[in-house]
C-alpha positions as CSV (number, residue, x, y, z in Angstrom):
1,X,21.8,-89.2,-2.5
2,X,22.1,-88.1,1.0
3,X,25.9,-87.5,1.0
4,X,25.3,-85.6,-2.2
5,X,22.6,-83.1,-1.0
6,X,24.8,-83.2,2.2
7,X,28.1,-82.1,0.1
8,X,26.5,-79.4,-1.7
9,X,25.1,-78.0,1.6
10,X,28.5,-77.6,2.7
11,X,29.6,-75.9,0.0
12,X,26.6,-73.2,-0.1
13,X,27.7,-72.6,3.2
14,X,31.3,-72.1,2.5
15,X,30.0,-70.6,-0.3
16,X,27.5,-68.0,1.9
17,X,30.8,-67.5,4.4
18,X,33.2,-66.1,1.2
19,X,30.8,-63.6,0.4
20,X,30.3,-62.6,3.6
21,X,33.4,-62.0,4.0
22,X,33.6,-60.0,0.9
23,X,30.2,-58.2,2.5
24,X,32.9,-57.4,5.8
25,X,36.0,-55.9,3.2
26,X,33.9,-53.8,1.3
27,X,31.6,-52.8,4.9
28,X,35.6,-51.6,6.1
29,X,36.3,-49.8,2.7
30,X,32.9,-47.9,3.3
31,X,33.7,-47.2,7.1
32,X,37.3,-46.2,5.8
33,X,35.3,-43.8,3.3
34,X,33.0,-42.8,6.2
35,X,36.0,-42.0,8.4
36,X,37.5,-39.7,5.5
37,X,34.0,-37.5,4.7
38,X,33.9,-34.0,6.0
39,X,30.7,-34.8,8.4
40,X,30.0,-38.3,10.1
41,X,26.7,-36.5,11.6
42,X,25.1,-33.4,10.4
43,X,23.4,-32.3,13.4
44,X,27.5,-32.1,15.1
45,X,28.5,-31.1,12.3
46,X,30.8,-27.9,12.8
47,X,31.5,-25.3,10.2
48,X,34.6,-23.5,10.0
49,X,33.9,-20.7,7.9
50,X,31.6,-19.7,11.4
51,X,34.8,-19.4,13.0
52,X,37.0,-18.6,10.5
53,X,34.6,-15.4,9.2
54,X,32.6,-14.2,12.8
55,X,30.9,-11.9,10.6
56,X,28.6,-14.2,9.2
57,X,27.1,-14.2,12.9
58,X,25.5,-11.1,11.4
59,X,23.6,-13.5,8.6
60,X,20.4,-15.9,8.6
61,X,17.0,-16.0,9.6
62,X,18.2,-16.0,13.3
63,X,21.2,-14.7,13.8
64,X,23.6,-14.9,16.6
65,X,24.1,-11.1,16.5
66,X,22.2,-8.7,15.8
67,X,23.6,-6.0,12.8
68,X,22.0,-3.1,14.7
69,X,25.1,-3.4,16.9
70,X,27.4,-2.8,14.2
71,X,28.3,1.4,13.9
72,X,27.8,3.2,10.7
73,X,31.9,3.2,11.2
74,X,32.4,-0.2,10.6
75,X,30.1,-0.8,7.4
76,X,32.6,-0.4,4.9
77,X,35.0,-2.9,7.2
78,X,32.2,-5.4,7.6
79,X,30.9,-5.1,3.8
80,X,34.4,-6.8,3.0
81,X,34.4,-9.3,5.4
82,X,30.7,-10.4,4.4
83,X,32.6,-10.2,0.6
84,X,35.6,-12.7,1.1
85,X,32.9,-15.0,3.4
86,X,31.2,-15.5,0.3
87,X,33.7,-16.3,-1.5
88,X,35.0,-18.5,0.8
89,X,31.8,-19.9,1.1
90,X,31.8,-20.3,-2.8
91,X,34.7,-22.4,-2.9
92,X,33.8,-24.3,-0.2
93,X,30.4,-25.1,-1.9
94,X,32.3,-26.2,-4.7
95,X,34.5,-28.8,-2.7
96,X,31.4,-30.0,-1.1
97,X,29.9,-30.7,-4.4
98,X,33.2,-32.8,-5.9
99,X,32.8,-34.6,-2.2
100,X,29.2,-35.8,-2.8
101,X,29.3,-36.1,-6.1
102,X,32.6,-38.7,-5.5
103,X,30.9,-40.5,-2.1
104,X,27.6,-41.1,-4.9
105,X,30.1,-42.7,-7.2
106,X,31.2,-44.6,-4.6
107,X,28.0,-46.0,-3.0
108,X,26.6,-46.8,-6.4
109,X,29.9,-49.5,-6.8
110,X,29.2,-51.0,-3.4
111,X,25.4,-51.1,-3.9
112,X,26.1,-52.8,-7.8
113,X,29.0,-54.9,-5.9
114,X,26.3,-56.2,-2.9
115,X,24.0,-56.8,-5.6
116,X,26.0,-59.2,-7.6
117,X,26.6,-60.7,-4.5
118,X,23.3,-61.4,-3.5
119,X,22.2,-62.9,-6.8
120,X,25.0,-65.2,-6.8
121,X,24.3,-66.2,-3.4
122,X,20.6,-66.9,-4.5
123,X,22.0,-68.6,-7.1
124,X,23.9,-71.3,-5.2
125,X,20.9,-71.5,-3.0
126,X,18.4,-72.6,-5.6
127,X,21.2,-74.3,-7.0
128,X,21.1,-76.2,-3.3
129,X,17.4,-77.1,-2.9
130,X,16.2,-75.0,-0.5
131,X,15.9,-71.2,0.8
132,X,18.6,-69.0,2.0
133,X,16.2,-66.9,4.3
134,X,15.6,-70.4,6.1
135,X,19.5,-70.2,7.4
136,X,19.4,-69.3,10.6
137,X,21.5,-66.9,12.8
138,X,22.9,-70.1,14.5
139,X,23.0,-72.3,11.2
140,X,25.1,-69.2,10.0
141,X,27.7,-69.3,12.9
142,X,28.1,-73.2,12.6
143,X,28.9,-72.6,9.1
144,X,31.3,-70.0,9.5
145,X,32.7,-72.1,12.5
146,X,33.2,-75.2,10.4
147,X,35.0,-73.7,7.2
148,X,37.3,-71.3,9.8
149,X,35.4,-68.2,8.5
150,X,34.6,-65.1,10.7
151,X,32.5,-62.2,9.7
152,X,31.5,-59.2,12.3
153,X,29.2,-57.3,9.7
154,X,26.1,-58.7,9.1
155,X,23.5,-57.6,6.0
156,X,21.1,-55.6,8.7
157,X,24.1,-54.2,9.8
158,X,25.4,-53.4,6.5
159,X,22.0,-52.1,5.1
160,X,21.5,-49.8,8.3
161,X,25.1,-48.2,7.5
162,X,24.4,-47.7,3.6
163,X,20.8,-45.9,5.1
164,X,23.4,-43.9,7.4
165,X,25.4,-43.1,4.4
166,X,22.6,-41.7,2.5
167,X,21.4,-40.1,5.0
168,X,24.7,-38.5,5.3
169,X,24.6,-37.4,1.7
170,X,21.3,-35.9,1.9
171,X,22.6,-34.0,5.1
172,X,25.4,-32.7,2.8
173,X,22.7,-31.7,0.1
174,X,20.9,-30.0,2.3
175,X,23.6,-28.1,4.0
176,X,25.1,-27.0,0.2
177,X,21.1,-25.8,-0.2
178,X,21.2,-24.2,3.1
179,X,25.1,-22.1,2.0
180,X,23.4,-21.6,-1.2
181,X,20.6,-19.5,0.3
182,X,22.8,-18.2,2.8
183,X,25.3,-16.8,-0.2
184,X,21.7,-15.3,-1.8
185,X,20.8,-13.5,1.8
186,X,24.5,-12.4,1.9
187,X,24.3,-11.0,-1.6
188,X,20.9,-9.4,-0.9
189,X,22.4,-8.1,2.4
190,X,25.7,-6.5,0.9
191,X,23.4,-5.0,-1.6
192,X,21.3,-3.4,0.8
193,X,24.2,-2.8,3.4
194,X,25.5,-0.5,0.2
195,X,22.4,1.2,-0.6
196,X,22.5,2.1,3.5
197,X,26.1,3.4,2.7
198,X,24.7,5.5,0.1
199,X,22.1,7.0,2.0
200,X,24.3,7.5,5.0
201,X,26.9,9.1,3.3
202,X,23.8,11.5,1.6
203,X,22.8,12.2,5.2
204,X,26.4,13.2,6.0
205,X,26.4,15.5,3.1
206,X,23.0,16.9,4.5
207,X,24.3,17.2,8.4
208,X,27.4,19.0,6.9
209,X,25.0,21.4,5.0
210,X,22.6,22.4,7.7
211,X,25.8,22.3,10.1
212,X,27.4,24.8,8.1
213,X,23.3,27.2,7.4
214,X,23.7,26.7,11.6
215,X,27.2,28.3,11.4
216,X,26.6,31.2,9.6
217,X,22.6,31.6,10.6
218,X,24.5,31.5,14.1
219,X,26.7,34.1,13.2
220,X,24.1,36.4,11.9
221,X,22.2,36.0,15.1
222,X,25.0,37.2,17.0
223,X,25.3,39.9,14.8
224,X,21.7,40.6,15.0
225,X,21.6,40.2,18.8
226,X,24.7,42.9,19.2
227,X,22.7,45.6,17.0
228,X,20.0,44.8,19.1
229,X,21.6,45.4,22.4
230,X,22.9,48.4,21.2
231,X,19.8,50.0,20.0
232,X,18.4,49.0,23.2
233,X,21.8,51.1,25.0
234,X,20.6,53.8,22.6
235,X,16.7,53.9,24.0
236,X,17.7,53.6,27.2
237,X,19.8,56.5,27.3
238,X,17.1,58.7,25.9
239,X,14.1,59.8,28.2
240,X,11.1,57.9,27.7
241,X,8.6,59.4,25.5
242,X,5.7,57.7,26.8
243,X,3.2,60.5,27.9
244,X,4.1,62.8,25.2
245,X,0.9,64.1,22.8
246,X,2.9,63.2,19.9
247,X,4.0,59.7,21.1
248,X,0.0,58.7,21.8
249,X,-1.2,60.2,18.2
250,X,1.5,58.0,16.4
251,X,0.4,54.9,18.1
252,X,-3.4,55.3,17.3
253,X,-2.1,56.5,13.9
254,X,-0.4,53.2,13.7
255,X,-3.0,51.0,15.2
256,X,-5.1,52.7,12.5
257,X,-3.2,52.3,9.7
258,X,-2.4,48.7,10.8
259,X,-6.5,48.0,11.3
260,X,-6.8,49.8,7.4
261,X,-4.1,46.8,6.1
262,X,-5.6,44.1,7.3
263,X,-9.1,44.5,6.4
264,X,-8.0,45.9,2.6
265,X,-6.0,42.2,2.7
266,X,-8.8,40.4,3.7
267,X,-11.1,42.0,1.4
268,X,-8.3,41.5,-1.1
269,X,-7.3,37.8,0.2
270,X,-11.6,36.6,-0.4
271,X,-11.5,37.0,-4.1
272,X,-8.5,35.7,-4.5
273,X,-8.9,32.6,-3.3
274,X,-12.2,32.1,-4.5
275,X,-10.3,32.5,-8.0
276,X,-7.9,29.6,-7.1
277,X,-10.7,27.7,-6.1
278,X,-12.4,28.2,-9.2
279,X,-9.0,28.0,-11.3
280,X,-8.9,24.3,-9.5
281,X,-12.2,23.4,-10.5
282,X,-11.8,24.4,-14.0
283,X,-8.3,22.6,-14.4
284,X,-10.1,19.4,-13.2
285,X,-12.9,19.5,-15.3
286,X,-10.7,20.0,-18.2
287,X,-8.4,17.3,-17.8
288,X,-11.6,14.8,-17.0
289,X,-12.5,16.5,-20.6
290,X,-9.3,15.9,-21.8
291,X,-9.4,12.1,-20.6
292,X,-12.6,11.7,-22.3
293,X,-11.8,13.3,-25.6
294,X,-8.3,11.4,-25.4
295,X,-10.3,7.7,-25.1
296,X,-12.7,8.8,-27.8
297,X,-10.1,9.7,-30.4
298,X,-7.7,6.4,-29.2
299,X,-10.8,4.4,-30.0
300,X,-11.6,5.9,-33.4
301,X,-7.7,5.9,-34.6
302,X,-7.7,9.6,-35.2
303,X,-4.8,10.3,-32.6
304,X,-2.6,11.3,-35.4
305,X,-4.8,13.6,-37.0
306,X,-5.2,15.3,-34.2
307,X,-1.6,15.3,-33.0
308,X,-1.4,17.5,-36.7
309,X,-4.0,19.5,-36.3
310,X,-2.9,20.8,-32.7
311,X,0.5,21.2,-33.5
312,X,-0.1,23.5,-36.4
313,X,-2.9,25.3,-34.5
314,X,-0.4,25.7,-30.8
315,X,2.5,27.1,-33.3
316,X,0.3,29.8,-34.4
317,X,-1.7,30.7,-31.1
318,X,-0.7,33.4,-28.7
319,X,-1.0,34.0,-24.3
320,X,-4.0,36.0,-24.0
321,X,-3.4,37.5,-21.1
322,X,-6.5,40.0,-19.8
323,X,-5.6,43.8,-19.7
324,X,-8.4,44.5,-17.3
325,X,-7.0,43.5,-13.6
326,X,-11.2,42.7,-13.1
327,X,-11.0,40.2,-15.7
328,X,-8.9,38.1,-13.6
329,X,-11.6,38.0,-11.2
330,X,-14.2,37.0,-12.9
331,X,-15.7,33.6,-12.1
332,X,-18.2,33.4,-15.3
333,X,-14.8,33.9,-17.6
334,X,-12.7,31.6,-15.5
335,X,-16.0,28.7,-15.4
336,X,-17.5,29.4,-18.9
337,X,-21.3,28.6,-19.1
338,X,-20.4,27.4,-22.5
339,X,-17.7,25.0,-23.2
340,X,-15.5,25.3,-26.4
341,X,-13.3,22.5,-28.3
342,X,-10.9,22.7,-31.1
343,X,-12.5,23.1,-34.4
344,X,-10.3,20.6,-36.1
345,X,-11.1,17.7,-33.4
346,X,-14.6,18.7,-33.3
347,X,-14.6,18.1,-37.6
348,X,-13.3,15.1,-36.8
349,X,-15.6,13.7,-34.1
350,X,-18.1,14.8,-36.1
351,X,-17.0,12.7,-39.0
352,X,-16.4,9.6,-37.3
353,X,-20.1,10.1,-35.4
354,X,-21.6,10.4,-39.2
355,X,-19.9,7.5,-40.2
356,X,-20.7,5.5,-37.2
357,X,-24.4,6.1,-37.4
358,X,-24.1,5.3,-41.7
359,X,-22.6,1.8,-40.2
360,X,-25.1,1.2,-37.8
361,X,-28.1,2.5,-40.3
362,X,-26.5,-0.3,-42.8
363,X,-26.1,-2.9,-39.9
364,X,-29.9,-2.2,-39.1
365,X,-30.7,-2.3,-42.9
366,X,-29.3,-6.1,-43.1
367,X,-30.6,-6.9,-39.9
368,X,-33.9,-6.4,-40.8
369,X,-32.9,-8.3,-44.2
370,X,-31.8,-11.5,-42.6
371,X,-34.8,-11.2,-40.5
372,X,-36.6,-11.8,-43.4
373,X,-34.8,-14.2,-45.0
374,X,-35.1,-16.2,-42.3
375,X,-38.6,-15.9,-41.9
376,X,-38.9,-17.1,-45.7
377,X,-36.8,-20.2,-44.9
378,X,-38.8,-20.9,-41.9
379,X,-41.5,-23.0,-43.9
380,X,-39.3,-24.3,-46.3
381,X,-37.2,-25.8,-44.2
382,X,-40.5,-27.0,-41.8
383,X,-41.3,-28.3,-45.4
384,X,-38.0,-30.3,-46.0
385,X,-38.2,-31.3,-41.9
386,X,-41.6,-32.9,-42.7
387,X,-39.9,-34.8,-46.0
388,X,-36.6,-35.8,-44.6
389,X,-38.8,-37.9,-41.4
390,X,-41.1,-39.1,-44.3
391,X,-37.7,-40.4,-45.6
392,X,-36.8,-41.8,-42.5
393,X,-39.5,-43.2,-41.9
394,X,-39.8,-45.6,-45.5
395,X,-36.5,-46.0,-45.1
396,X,-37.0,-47.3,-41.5
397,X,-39.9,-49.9,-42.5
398,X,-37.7,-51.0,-46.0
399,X,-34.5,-51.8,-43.4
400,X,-37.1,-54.2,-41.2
401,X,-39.0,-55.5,-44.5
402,X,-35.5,-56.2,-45.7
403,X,-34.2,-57.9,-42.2
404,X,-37.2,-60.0,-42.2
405,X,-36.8,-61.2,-45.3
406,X,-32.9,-61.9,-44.9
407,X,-34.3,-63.8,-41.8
408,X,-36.5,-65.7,-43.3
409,X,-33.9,-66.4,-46.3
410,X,-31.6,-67.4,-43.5
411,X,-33.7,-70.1,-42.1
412,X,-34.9,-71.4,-45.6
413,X,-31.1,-72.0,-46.4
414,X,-30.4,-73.4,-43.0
415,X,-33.5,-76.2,-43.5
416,X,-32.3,-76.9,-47.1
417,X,-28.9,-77.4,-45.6
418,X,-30.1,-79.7,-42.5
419,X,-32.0,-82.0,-45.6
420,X,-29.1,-82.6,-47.7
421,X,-27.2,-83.4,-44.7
422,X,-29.6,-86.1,-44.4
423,X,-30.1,-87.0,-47.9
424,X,-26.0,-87.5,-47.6
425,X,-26.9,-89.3,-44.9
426,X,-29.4,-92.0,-46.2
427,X,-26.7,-92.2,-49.0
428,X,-24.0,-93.0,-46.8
429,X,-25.7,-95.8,-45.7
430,X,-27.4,-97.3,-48.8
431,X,-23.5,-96.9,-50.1
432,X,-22.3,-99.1,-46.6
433,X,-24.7,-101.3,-47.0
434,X,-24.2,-101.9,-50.9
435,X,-20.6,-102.6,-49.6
436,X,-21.6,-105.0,-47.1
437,X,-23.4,-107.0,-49.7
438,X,-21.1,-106.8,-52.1
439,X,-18.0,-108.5,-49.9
């Protein structure tokens, strides 16, 4: 029995050593995978579009440049850079998919592969008699030592590269989610970079504009400023005129006439612009009019009608315009103490109020009608209240008259049952005993 248990320990063990050796060929086809990915660390990782494209320095949350720097010049020339980076960046994202999506196919063999492995190795264990977690690092070596069989990967060595390689692959998915928003701020930024074009370009059309008012404002300056040096040549050639009569009656003559204008403009200035004032007042107090009337005839569905009415009343209706200039100035025409609406809109308003207060007379009217009713049901149904707990109530003592009854029914059957138990019994035994006597 010993030899036996002692013979199948040895073969687990070769047993153990074979798949660990398996474990080591498929832990060097994962580093061979490993040594062929794109990235063996993301945080060393180096892009090459950064160096192959050095405009996308201009790009990200933080860039490495700042796009201030960059002259209105070079827009257009750095517009089509940042338009081939993207699509390099596209295709790249692309590769980077087929990559991850062919490393996942990959893992998810060895993992199914490791885990056939492991439940055979169970299997041969409980197979064995005892528990392959009992093996020991030493017991392990012996093993391998005895059968000739050498493994250099162990399963904790194994399981910590298959956590490296997934934490690999979620590096690579979050560096395909970091390009992704970084081609979505490179879209958003060429399609503000172009809307800066367009205004820049508007602003060029603008400078040339004022450059060439300047020019020819310029020009009439100078020609301005020659006339006016040569009327000054003219008055200084003459004799000055200073202290003659006439000279000193045409200044106070102008002063006058100059004092006359501006008081007749300010008297004339007041009115007016307490006319505007009151030409603003009355436009806002008929447009809050306007609002109001508006709702009224939106709620009542008459929009339409009115719509009609207007339009056949504007077609016909002339520009009043005041032949008296003191018209215009009159505040109590301009504010009217009495205010005036269309006749049409006021027929219909006038309708719809009718109608409304008919609707709310009939509401009222059935109001007051259910009122009553309701106060003539009120002691009927206190009546039928009264009845239906009457009801209740016999119906109440007839359900416990009827369960004590079935009670008592119950036990009357139950005691009838327990004496012809015992009647059988007594006739069980008279019957043995008849039997006794009879043998």
């Amino acid at each position: 029995m010993k030899s036996t248990r002692a013979g199948r320990e040895r073969e687990l063990e070769a047993n153990i050593a074979i798949r660990k050796r398996e474990i080591a060929a498929l832990e060097q086809e994962k580093s061979e995978l490993q040594s062929g990915m794109a990235v063996e660390n993301p945080k060393m990782r180096e892009d090459d579009l950064l160096a192959s494209f050095p405009v996308l320095d201009y790009c990200g949350k933080k860039p490495r440049q700042s796009i201030q720097r960059v002259s209105v010049e070079q827009y257009g020339n750095v517009m089509i850079q940042l338009e081939i980076a993207k699509k390099a960046i596209d295709s790249q994202n692309q590769k980077d998919r087929a990559e991850i999506q062919e490393l996942h196919r990959l893992i998810r063999e060895q993992e199914k592969k490791q885990r056939t492995f492991t439940r055979k190795a169970e299997c041969l264990a409980e197979e064995a008699g005892f528990n392959i977690k009992s093996l020991t690092d030493r017991g392990c070596a012996g093993a391998l030592k005895m059968q000739d069989y050498k493994s250099d990967v162990s399963l904790a060595e194994l399981e910590a590269r298959k956590r490296l390689v997934d934490h690999e692959v979620k590096a690579a998915k979050i560096i395909a989610e970091k390009k992704g928003a970084a081609i979505v701020a490179l879209t958003k930024l060429v399609e503000k970079r172009r809307s800066t074009i367009d205004d820049v370009d508007s602003l060029y059309n603008q400078i040339r504009v004022v450059d060439r008012d300047t020019t020819v404002t310029g020009e009439e300056l100078a020609r301005m400023k020659a006339d006016m040096q040569a009327a000054d040549a003219w008055l200084e050639s003459r004799a000055d005129p200073s202290d003659s009569v006439a000279r000193k009656i045409i200044d106070e003559d102008s002063a006058t006439i100059h004092g006359e204008k501006e008081q007749a403009m300010n008297e004339q200035r007041v009115p007016q612009e307490r006319v505007i004032k009151a030409q603003e007042f009355r436009i806002a107090q008929l447009e809050k009019r306007a609002k109001v009337v508006d709702r009224a005839l939106k709620k009542c569905g008459l929009s339409h009608e009115v719509d009609k009415i207007v339009a056949r009343g504007w077609s016909r209706r002339e520009v009043e315009v005041p032949e008296i200039q003191e018209e215009l100035y009159d505040i109590e025409k301009i504010i009217p103490a009495q205010e005036k609406i269309h006749p049409g809109i006021y027929n219909l308003l006038l309708t719809e109020k009718e109608r409304a207060g008919r609707t709310v007379s009939i509401l009222t009217i059935s109001a007051k009608e259910k009122e009553e009713v309701i106060a003539a049901l009120t002691p009927h149904l206190n009546q039928l209240a009264a009845e239906c707990n009457v009801a209740i109530q016999e119906l109440d003592d007839y359900a416990s008259k009827l369960v004590f009854s079935e009670e008592k029914q119950r036990l009357q059957a139950l005691k009838w049952v327990r004496e012809q138990r015992q009647y059988c019994a007594e006739l069980l035994e008279e019957k043995a005993l008849l039997v006794k006597t009879a043998e």
